[in-house]
Biotite code that builds the C-alpha atoms (Angstrom):
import biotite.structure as struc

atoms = struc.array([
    struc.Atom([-83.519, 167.939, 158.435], chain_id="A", res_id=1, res_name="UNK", atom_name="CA", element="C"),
    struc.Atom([-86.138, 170.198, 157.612], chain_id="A", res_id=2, res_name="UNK", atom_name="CA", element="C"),
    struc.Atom([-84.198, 173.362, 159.905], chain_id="A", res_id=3, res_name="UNK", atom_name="CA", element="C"),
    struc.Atom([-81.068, 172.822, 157.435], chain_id="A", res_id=4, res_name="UNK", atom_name="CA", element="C"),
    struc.Atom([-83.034, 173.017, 154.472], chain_id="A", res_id=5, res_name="UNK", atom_name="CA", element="C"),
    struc.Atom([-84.421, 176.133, 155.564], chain_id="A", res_id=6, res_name="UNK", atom_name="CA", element="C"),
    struc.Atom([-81.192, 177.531, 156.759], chain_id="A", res_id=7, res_name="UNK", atom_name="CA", element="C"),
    struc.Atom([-79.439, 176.724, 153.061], chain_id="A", res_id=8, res_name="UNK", atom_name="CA", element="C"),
    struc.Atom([-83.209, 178.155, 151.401], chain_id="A", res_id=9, res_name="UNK", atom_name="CA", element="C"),
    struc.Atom([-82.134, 181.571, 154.157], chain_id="A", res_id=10, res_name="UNK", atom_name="CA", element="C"),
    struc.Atom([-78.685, 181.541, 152.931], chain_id="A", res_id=11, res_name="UNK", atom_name="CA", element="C"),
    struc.Atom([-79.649, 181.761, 149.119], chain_id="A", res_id=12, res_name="UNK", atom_name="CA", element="C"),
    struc.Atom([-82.093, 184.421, 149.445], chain_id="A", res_id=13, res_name="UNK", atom_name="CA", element="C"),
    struc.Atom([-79.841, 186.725, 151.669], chain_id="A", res_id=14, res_name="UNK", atom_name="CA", element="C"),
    struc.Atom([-77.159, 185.761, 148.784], chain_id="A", res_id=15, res_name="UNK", atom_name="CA", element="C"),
    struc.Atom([-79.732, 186.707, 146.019], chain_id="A", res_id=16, res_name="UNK", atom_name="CA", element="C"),
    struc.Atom([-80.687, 190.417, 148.204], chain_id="A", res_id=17, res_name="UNK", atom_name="CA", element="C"),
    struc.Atom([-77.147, 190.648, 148.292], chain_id="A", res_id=18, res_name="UNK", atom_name="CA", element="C"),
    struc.Atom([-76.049, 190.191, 144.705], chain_id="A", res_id=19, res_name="UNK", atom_name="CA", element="C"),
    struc.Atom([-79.150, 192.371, 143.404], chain_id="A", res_id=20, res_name="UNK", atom_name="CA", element="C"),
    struc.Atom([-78.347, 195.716, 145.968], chain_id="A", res_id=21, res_name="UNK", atom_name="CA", element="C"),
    struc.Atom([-75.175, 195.437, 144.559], chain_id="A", res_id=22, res_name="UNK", atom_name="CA", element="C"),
    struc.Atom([-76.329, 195.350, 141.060], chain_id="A", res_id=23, res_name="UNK", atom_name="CA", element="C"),
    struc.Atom([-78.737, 198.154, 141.803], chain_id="A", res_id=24, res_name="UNK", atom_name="CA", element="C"),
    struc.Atom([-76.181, 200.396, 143.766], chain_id="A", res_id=25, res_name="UNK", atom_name="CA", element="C"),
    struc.Atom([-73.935, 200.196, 140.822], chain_id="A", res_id=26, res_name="UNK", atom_name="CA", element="C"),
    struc.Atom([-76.719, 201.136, 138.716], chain_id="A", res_id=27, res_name="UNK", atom_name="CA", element="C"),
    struc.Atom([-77.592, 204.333, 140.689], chain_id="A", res_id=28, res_name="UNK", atom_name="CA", element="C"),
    struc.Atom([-74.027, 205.525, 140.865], chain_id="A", res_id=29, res_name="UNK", atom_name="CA", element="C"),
    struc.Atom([-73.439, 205.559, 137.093], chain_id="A", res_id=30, res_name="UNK", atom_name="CA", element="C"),
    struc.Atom([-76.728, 206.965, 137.111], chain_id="A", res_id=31, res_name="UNK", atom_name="CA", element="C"),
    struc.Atom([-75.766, 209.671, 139.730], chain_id="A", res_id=32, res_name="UNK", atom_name="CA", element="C"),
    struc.Atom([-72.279, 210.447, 137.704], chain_id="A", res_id=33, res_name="UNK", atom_name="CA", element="C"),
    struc.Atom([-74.185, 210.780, 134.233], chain_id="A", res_id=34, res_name="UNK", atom_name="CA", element="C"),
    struc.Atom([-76.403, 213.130, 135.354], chain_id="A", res_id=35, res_name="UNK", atom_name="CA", element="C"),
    struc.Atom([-73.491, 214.920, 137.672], chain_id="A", res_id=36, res_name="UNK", atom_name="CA", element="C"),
    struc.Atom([-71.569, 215.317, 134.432], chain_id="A", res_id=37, res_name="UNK", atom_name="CA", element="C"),
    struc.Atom([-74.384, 216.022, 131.973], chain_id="A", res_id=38, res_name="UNK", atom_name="CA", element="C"),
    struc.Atom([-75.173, 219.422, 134.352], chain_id="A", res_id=39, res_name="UNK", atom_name="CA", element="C"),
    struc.Atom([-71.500, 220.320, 133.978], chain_id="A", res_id=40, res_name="UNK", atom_name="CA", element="C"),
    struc.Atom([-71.703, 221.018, 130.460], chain_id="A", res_id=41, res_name="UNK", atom_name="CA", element="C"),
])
């Protein structure tokens, strides 16, 4: 009992790391093409 409940706890945090690194990656690209394009002009 206790072993499944910490494998469904493991899941939801890998989920959660997963979700926010996307979030965050998404972030830094625009990030990366604002600046790429504000040195352009």
């Amino acid at each position: 009992m206790s072993s499944k409940r910490a494998m469904k706890q493991a899941q939801k945090q890998a989920y959660a790391r997963h979700r926010s690194n996307i979030t965050q990656s998404r972030f830094n690209q625009k990030k990366i093409n604002f600046t790429k394009k504000n040195k352009k002009n």
